[in-house]
C-alpha positions as CSV (number, residue, x, y, z in Angstrom):
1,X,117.3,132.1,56.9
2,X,117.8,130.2,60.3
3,X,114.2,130.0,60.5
4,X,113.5,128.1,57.2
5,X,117.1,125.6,58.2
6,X,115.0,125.0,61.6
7,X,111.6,124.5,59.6
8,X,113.4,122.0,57.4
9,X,115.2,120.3,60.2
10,X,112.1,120.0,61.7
11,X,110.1,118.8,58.7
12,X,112.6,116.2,58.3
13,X,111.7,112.6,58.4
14,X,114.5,111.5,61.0
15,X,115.2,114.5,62.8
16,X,117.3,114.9,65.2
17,X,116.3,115.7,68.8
18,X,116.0,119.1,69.7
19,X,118.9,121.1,70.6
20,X,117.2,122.0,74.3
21,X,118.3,118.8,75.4
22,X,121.4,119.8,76.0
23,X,119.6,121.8,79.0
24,X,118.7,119.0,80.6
25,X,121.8,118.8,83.1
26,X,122.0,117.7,86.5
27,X,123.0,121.0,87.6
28,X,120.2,122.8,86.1
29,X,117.8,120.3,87.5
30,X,119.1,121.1,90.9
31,X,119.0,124.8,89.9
32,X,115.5,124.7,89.3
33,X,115.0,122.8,92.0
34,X,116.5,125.5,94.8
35,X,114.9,128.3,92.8
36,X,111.8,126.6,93.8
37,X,112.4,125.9,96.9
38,X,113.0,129.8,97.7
39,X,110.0,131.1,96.1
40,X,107.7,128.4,98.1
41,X,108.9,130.2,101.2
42,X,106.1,131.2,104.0
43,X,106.3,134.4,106.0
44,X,107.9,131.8,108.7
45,X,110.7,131.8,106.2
46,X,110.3,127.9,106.2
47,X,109.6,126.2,102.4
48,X,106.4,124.3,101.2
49,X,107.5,121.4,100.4
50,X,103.9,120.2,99.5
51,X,103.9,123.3,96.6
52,X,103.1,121.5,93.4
53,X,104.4,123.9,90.8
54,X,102.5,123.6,87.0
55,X,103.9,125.3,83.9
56,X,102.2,129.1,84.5
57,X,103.8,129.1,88.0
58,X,107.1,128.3,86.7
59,X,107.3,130.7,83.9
60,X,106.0,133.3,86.2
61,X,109.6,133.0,88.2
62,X,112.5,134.9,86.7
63,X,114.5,131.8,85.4
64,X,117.7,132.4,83.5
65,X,117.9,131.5,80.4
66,X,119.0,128.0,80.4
67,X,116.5,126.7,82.8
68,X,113.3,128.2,80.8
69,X,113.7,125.0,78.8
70,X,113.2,122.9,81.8
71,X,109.9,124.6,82.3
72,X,107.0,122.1,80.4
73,X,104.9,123.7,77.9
74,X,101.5,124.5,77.6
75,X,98.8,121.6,76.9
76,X,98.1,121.6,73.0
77,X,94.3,122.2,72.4
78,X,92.8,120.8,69.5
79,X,95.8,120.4,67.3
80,X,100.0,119.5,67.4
81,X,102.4,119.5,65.3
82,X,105.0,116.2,64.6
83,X,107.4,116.7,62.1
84,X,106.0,119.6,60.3
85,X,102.2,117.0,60.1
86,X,99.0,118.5,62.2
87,X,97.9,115.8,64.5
88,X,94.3,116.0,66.3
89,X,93.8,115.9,69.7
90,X,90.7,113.6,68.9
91,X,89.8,110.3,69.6
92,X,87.5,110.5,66.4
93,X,88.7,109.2,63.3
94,X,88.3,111.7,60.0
95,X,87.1,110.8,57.3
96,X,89.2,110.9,53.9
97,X,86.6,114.2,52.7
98,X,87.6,116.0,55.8
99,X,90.8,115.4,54.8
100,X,90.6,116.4,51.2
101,X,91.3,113.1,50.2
102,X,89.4,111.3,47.3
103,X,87.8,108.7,48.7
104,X,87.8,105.2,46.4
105,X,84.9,103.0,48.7
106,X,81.3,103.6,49.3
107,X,80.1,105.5,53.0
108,X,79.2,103.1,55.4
109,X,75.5,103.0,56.7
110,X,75.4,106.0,59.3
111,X,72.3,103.8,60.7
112,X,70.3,101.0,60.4
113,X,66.7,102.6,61.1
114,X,63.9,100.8,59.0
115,X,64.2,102.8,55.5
116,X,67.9,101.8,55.3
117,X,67.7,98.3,56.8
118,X,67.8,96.9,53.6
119,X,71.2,98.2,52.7
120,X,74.2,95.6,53.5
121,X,77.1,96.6,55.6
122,X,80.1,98.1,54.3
123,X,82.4,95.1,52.7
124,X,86.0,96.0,54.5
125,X,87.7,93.1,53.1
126,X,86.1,93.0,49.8
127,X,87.2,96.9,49.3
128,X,90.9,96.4,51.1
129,X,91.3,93.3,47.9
130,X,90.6,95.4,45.6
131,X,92.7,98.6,46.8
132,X,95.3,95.8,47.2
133,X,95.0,94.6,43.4
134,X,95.0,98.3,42.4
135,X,98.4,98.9,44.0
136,X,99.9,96.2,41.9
137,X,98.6,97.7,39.3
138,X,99.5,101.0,39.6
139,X,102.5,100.4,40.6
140,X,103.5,98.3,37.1
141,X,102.2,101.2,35.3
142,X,104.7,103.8,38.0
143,X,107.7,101.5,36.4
144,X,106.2,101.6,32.7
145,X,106.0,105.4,32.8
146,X,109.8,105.8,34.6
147,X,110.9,103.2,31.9
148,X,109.3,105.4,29.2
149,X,108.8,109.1,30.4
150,X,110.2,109.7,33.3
151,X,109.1,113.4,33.5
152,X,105.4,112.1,33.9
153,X,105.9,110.1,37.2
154,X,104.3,112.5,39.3
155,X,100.8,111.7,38.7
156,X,100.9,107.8,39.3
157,X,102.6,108.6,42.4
158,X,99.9,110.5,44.0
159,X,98.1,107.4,43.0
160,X,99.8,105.4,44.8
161,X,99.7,107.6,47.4
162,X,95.9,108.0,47.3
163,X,95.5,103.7,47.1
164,X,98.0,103.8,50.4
165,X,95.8,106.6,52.3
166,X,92.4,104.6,51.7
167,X,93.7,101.2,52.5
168,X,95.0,102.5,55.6
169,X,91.6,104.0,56.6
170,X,89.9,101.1,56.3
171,X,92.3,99.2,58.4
172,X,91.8,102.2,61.4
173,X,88.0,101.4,60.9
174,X,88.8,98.7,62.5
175,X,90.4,99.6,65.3
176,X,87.5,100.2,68.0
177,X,86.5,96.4,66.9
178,X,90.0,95.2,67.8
179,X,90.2,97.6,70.9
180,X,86.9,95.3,72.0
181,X,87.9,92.0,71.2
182,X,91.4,92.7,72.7
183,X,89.8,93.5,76.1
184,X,87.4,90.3,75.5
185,X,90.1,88.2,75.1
186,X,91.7,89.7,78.4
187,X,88.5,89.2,80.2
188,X,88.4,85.0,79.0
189,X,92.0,84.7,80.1
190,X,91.3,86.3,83.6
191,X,88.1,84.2,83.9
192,X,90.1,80.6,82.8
193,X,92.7,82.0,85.4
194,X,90.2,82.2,88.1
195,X,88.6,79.5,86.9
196,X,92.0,77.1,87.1
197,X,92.9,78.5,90.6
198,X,89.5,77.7,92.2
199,X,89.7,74.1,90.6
200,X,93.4,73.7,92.3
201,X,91.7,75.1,95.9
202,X,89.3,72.3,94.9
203,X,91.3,69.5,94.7
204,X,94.2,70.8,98.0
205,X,90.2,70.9,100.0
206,X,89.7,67.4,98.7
207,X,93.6,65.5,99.9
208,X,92.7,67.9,103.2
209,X,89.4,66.6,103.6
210,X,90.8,62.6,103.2
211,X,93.7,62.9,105.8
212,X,91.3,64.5,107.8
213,X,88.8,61.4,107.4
214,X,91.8,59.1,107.9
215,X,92.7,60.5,111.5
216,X,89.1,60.4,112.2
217,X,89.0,56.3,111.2
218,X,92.6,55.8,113.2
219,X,91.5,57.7,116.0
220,X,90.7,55.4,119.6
221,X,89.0,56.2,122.7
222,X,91.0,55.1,125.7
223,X,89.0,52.7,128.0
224,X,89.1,53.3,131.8
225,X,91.4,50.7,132.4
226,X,94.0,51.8,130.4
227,X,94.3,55.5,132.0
228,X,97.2,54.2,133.5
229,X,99.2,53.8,130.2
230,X,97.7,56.9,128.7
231,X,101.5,58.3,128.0
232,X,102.5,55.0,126.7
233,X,99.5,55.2,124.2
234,X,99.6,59.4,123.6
235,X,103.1,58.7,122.1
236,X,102.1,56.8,119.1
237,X,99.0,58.9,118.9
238,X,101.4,62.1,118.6
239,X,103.6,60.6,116.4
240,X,100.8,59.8,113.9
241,X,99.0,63.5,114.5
242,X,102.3,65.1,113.7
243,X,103.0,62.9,110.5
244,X,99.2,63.5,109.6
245,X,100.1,67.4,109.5
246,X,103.1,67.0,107.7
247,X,101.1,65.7,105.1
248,X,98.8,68.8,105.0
249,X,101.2,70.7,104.8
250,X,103.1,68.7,101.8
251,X,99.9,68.9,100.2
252,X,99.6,72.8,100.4
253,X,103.0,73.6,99.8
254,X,102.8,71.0,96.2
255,X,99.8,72.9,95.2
256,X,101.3,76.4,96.0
C-alpha cells in the first residue's frame, strides 16, 4: 500500500520534492565529509586530500543511514524516468511509429539520391495548418459530444491528444535547424563586434597619427647661435610636447 501512495505521488503532475531532502543538512554534509577524510588515510596516517571519491567508492563505505542519501546515484543508461514518463538518453528524435502513435503527415524523404529526386520536401508548415484547423475542429465537436453525451468524450479526447502529439513533432523537426541558425546568428554578432572594434582602433590610429603630424610640422631645429637660449626655447617646446600627449591620451581614454 505505501508503495502504490509513493507510485502515485510520484506520477503526479506537481509532485512534491522528494522526502531525501530533508538529508541534506549541514551536519551530514560535514559527516560525510570526515568519513571521507578517514578512509583516504595512507599508511603515514596522513589523508589524501587529492582522493576524488565517485558513487561506487562511496557506497562501498559503511555510511549510516542518513548519509546513504548524500551518496549520488548511478548514471542512467539508455532510459529515466520523470514523473512516472520514460525519457531517452538520446539525442535522436523518435519517430511517432516508434512511439505507437498514429502518425497524421507523410515521411519525409530519407534521401535525395537520383530515383527520389523528384519527390518535393516535406511541407512543415502546410501540415502544422492543417493539424491546427483540425484542433478547432475537434475540439467544437469535444463540446458538442459533452453538450450531448457526455459518456462518449473519451474518444475525441484522444484526438485531441493525437492532433497535440503530431503538431508537436513537427515543431521538434525543427529543432537541429534552429540549433544552426541560433549559432549563425551568434557567429554574425561576434563578427559585427570585431568588426566595430577594429573600425574604432581605426579611427584612435587616425587622431594619433594627426597629432603626431602636427608636432612633426611645429617642430624647429635650433640654429648654432641660439645654443645659448636653448632652455629659454626647450620650455615652450616642453610645454607643447606635454599638451601634445595629453591629447593622445584624451583621445584613447574617449575611445576606451
Amino acid at each position: 500500500m505505501a508503495d502504490e501512495t509513493q507510485q502515485r505521488v510520484v506520477n503526479a503532475a506537481f509532485a512534491p520534492p522528494p522526502p531525501l531532502w530533508k538529508h541534506f543538512t549541514p551536519e551530514n554534509i560535514k559527516k560525510l565529509d570526515q568519513i571521507k577524510t578517514e578512509a583516504s588515510k595512507g599508511e603515514d596516517g596522513r589523508p589524501n586530500k587529492k582522493k576524488e571519491w565517485s558513487a561506487p567508492d562511496l557506497r562501498a563505505l559503511e555510511l549510516p543511514s542518513e548519509l546513504r542519501y548524500l551518496v549520488p546515484p548511478d548514471i542512467p543508461e539508455g532510459q529515466y524516468s520523470v514523473f512516472g514518463e520514460l525519457q531517452a538518453l538520446s539525442t535522436a528524435l523518435p519517430s511517432l511509429k516508434e512511439q505507437g502513435i498514429e502518425q497524421l503527415y507523410p515521411e519525409p524523404p530519407a534521401s535525395t539520391t537520383e530515383q527520389d529526386s523528384q519527390s518535393p520536401p516535406l511541407n512543415h508548415a502546410y501540415y502544422l495548418l492543417k493539424i491546427s484547423k483540425s484542433l478547432l475542429l475537434n475540439f467544437l465537436e469535444f463540446v458538442g459530444t459533452l453538450s450531448v453525451s457526455p459518456e462518449q468524450f473519451e474518444s475525441k479526447v484522444q484526438d485531441l491528444r493525437n492532433l497535440f502529439i503530431n503538431a508537436h513533432h513537427l515543431l521538434n523537426l525543427y529543432r537541429p535547424h534552429q540549433a544552426r541558425e541560433s549559432l549563425i546568428m551568434m557567429m554574425e554578432e561576434q563578427l559585427n563586434h570585431s568588426r566595430e572594434e577594429i573600425k574604432q582602433m581605426d579611427k584612435v590610429k587616425a587622431d594619433i597619427e594627426n597629432v603626431l603630424e602636427q608636432l612633426q610640422a611645429e617642430g624647429r631645429r635650433v640654429a648654432p647661435g641660439e645654443l645659448e637660449n636653448t632652455n629659454d626655447l626647450a620650455k615652450p617646446e616642453k610645454e607643447r610636447a606635454d599638451a601634445h600627449s595629453q591629447l593622445i591620451w584624451d583621445l584613447l581614454d574617449k575611445e576606451n
